[in-house]
C-alpha positions in Angstrom: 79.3 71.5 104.7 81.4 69.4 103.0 82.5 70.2 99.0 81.3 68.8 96.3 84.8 68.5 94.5 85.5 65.0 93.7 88.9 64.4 95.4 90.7 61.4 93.6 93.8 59.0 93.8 95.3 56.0 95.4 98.2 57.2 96.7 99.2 60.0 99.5 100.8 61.9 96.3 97.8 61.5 94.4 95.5 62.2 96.8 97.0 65.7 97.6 97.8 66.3 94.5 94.3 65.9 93.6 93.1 68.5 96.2 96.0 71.0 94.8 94.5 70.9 91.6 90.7 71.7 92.9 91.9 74.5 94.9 94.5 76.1 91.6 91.6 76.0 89.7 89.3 78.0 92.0 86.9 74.6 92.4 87.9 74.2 95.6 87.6 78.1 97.6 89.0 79.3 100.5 87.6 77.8 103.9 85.6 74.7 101.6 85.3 71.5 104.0 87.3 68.7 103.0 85.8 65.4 103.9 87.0 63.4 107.0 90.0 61.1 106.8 88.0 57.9 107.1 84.8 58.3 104.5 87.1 60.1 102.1 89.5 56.8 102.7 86.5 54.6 101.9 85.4 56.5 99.0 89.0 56.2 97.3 89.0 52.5 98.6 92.8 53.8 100.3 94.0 53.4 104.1 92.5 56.2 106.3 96.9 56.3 106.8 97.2 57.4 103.1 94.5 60.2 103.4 95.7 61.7 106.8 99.3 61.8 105.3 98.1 63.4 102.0 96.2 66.1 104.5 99.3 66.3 106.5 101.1 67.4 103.7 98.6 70.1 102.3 98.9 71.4 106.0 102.7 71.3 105.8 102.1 73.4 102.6 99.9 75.5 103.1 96.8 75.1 101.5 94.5 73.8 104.3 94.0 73.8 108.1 93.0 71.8 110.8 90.0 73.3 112.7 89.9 70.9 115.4 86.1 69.9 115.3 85.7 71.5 112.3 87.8 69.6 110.4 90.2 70.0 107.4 89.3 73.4 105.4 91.3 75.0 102.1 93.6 77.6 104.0 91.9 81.4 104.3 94.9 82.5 102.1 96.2 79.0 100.3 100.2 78.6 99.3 98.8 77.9 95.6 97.2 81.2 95.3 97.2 84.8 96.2 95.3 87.4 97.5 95.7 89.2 94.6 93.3 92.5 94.4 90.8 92.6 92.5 90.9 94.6 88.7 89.8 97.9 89.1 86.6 98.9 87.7 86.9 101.4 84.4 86.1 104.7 85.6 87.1 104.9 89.3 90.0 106.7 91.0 92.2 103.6 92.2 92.7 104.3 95.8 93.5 100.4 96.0 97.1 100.2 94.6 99.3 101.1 97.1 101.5 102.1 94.2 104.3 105.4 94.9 102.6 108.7 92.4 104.5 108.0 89.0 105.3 112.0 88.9 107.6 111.5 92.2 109.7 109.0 90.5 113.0 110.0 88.9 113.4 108.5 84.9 115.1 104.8 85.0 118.3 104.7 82.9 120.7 102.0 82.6 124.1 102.7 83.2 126.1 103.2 79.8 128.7 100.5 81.3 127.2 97.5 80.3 128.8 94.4 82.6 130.9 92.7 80.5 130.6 89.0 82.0 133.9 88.2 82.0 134.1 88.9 86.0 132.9 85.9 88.6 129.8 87.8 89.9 130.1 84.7 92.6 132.9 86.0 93.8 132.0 89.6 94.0 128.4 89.5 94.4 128.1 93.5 95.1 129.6 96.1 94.0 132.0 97.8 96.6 130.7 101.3 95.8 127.0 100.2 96.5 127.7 98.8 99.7 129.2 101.9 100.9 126.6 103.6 99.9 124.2 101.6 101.8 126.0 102.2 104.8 125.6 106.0 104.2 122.1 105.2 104.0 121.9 103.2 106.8 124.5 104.7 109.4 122.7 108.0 110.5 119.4 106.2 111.7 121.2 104.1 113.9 121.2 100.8 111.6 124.9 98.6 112.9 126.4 98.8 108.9 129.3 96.5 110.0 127.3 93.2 107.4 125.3 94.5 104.9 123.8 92.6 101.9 121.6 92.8 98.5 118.5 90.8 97.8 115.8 91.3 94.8 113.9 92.9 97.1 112.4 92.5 100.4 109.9 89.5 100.2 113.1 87.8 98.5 115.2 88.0 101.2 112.6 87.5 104.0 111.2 84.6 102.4 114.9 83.0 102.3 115.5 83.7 105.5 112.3 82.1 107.1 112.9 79.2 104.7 116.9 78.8 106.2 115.9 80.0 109.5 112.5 77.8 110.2 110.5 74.7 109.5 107.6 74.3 108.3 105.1 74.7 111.2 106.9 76.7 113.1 105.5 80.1 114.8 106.2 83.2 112.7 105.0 87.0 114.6 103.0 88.9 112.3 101.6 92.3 112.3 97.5 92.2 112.6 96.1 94.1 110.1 99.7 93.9 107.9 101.2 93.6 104.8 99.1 90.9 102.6 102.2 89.7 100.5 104.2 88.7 103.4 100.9 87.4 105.0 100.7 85.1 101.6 104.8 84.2 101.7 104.5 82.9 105.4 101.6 80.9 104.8 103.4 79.4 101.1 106.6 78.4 103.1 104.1 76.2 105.6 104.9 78.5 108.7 102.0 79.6 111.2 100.9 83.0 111.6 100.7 84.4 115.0 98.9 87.7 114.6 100.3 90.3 116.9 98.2 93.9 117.1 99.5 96.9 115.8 98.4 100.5 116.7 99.4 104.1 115.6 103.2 103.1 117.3 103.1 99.9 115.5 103.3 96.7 117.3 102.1 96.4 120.6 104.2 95.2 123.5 101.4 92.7 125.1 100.6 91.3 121.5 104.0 91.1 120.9 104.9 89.2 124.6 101.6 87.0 124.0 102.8 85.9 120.4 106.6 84.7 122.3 104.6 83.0 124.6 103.0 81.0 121.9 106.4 80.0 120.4 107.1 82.6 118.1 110.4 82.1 116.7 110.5 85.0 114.2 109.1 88.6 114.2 108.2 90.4 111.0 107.3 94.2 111.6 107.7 97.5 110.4 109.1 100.4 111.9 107.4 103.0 110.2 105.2 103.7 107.1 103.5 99.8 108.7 101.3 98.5 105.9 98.1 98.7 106.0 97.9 100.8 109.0 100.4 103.3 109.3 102.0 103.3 112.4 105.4 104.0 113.3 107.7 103.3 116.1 108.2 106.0 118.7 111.6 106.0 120.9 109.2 104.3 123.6 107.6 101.9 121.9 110.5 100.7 120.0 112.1 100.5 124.0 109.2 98.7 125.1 109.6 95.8 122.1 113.3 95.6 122.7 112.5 94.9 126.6 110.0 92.0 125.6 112.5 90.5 123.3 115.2 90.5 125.7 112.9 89.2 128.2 112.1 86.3 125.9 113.5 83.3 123.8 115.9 84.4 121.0 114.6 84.7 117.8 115.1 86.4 114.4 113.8 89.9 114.2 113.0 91.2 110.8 112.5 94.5 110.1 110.9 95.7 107.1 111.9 99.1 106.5 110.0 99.3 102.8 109.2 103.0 102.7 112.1 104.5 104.3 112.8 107.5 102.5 109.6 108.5 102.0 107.9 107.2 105.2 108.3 111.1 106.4 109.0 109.8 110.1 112.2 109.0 112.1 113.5 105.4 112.2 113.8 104.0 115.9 114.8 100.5 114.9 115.3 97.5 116.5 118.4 96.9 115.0 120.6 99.1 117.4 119.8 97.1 120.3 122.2 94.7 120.7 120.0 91.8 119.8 121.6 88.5 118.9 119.9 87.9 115.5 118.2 90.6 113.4 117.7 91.8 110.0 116.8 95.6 108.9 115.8 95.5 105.1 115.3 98.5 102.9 113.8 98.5 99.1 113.7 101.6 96.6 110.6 100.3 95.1 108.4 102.8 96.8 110.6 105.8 95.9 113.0 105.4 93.2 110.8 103.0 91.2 108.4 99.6 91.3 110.5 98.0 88.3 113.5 98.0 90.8 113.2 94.6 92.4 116.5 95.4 95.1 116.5 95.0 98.4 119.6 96.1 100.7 120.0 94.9 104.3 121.9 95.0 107.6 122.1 91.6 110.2 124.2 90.0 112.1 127.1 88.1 111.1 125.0 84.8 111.3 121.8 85.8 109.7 124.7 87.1 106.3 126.2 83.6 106.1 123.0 81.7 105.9 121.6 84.4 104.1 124.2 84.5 101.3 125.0 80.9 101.6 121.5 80.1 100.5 121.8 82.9 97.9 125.0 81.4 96.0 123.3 78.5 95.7 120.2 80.2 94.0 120.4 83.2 91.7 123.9 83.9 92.8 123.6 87.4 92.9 121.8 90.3 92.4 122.7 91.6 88.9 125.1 94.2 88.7 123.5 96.2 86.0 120.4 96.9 88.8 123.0 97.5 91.3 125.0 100.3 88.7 121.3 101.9 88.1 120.3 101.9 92.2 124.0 102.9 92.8 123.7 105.8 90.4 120.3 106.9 91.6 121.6 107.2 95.0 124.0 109.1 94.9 122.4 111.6 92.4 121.6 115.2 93.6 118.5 115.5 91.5 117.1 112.4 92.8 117.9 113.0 96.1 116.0 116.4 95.8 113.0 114.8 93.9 112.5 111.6 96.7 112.8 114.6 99.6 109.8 116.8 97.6 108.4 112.6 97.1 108.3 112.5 100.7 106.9 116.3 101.6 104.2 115.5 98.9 103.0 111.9 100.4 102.8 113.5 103.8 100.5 116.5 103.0 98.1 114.4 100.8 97.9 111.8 104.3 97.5 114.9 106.7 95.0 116.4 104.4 92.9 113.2 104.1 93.0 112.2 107.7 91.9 115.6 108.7 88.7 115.9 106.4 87.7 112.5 107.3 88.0 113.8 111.0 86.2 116.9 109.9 83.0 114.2 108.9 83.5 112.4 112.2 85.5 109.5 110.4 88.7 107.5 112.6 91.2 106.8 110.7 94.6 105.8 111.4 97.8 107.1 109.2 101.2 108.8 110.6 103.4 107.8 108.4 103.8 106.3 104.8 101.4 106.5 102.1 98.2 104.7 103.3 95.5 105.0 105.7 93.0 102.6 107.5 90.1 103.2 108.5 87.9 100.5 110.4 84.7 100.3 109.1 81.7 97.6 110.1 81.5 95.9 107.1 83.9 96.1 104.5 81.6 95.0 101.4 79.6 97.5 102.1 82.2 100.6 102.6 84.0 99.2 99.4 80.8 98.9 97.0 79.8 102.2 97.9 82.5 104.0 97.6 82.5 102.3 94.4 79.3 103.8 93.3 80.8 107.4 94.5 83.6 106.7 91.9 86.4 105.8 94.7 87.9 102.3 94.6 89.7 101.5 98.1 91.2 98.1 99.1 88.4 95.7 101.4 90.7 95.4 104.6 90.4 91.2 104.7 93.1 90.5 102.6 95.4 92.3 105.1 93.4 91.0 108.5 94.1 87.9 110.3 92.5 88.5 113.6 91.9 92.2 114.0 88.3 93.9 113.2 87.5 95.1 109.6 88.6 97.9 107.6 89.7 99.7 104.6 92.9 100.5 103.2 93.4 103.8 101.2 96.0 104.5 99.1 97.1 108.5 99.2 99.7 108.5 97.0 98.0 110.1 94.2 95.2 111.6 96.3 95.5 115.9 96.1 94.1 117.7 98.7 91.4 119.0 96.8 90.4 115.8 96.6 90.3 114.9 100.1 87.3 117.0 100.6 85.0 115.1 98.5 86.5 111.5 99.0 86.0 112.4 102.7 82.4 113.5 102.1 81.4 110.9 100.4 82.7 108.0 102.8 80.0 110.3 105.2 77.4 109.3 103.2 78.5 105.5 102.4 78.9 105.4 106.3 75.5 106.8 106.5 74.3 104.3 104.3 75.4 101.4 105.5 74.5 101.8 108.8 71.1 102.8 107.7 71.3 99.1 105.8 73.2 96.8 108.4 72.6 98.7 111.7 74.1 101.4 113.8 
């Protein structure tokens, strides 16, 4: 059916701009019909030319799709918006969050050494001490250290990499269920989404071979802690992907490494197969603090220069007062021992969830990191009952692009004692639903 938002404007600019506007403001929602070139041409007394090159922009953008018969529709996820999660209701145990337990994080304090400015940051971007440090990090799991750089974080450096790398329209490989914010970026920067299924070893080899076949030209995965569902690589899966990449077209691999010292599984990566263009990003967000927006990575010597190239020409650097407080954090004994017990506690609350949701005949899928997901018939259904039960768990569409429904629960700052009842109660919400929808 076609909206009832009155597009206006005489011009291509206008015209889009117009339909921008409408979709900002929430007037226009996600999947809404936009009317056909030609009566929406004749409404606006424009050529049907000027409307099918305002649509080809939005497309170009983002914020609608072409659905062949179906016509043009406000994009599922559109580059104006997010799919931000809904406020959590006063009173219920936020399972939602995704957010690391604030008693596992170590106290932020700036360095006393303030930078004093007079330095070119340009010039010496990151501090010499940080970088080896990184490498430290990096080097036992098998990471190549020889080009390492800083970003504010991971969706930073991914999202100027894909926008260096790529043009709008092109193919990028994305884990299906996966990460919402880097489902959103892709989308912003005009790129297509290629969904490629994950399992309890992370991205699956057949997925992955289909999504090259359809002109992927860069993969985004994780190799452990995978958000939403919690997979990891294994030493054969992660051989499996590398034979399907060799076997195909080159292309930029990205791996999002966002958990790493707390994903409580080892690292097979990507990176230490020889490929020709490849990125392995870490972030500290997850262990060392959320207000920490730093990213470090590894790549080739190509995927550095266009990298940093890009980067001097934006922020410049990453400030060096973050990098003094990451770089002291580090290398600090205390912290070190608090992240390890971070990473010991995050893996009993998981086990102890998955098991008493086994324990009420419950699948759920969770090896590594701090979440679990749990497919479900209908989502609405799971979440709103829960809800009632005092839980409140994250509706698995906003991390789906092709893959059946589910729910994402955050264990971070889930004790085992609560387990039992969380568990118990999705029983009965299970139990319910069915009872409501069907069997």
């Amino acid at each position: 059916m076609a909206t009832q938002y009155g597009i206006s404007g005489t011009t291509a600019k206008g015209i889009a701009g117009s339909v921008e506007r409408g979709v900002a403001e929430g007037a226009l929602r996600p999947g809404a019909a936009l009317p056909p070139v030609r009566r929406l041409a004749d409404e606006l007394g424009v050529s049907p030319g000027t409307v099918a090159t305002a649509y080809k922009e939005l497309r170009r953008r983002g914020i609608v799709v072409t659905r062949g018969r179906g016509g043009t529709v406000v994009a599922p996820v559109p580059a104006v918006a997010s799919r931000r999660p809904p406020k959590v209701p006063s009173g219920l145990r936020d399972l939602a969050g995704g957010h690391p337990d604030p008693a596992l994080l170590p106290a932020l304090v700036p360095p006393s050494r303030l930078s004093p400015g007079a330095r070119s940051h340009r010039s010496t971007p990151r501090l010499g001490r940080l970088e080896e440090a990184v490498r430290d990090w990096l080097r036992p799991d098998g990471v190549p250290v020889d080009h390492v750089t800083f970003a504010h974080g991971a969706l930073d450096l991914i999202g100027r990499l894909l926008s260096v790398e790529l043009r709008p329209g092109d193919a990028v490989a994305m884990e299906d269920p996966g990460y919402h914010h880097l489902l959103d970026l892709v989308t912003a920067l005009g790129l297509r989404i290629v969904p490629v299924a994950v399992d309890d070893e992370g991205v699956r080899p057949e997925a992955l071979r289909a999504a090259l076949g359809a002109g992927a030209r860069a993969l985004v995965c994780s190799p452990r802690a995978q958000n939403p569902y919690g997979g990891c690589f294994s030493e054969v899966r992660r051989d499996a992907l590398v034979g399907v990449l060799q076997d195909g077209p080159d292309l930029l691999v990205v791996e999002n490494d966002h958990a790493s010292a707390v994903a409580d599984a080892p690292l097979w990566t990507l990176a230490s197969a020889g490929l020709p263009r490849w990125v392995h990003v870490r972030t500290v967000s997850k262990f060392l603090g959320t207000d920490l927006r730093w990213a470090a990575a590894a790549c080739d010597a190509t995927t550095l220069a266009r990298h940093d190239g890009r980067l001097l020409l934006t922020s410049g650097w990453v400030s060096h007062l973050l990098q003094e407080t990451v770089y002291g954090l580090l290398t600090d004994d205390d912290t070190r021992a608090l992240v390890q017990r971070a990473r010991q506690t995050y893996a009993l609350r998981r086990d102890a969830l998955l098991r008493e949701l086994v324990a009420c005949g419950i699948a759920g899928h969770g090896v590594s990191g701090m979440n679990l997901w749990v497919p479900v018939r209908d989502e609405s259904a799971v979440v709103n009952g829960l809800r009632s039960h005092g839980w409140w768990v994250a509706a698995g569409t906003r991390f789906r692009s092709s893959s059946g429904p589910g729910v994402r629960i955050s264990v971070a700052g889930l004790e085992p004692a609560d387990a039992v009842q969380l568990a118990s109660d999705f029983a009965v919400v299970l139990g319910e639903s069915e009872a409501t929808y069907g069997g």
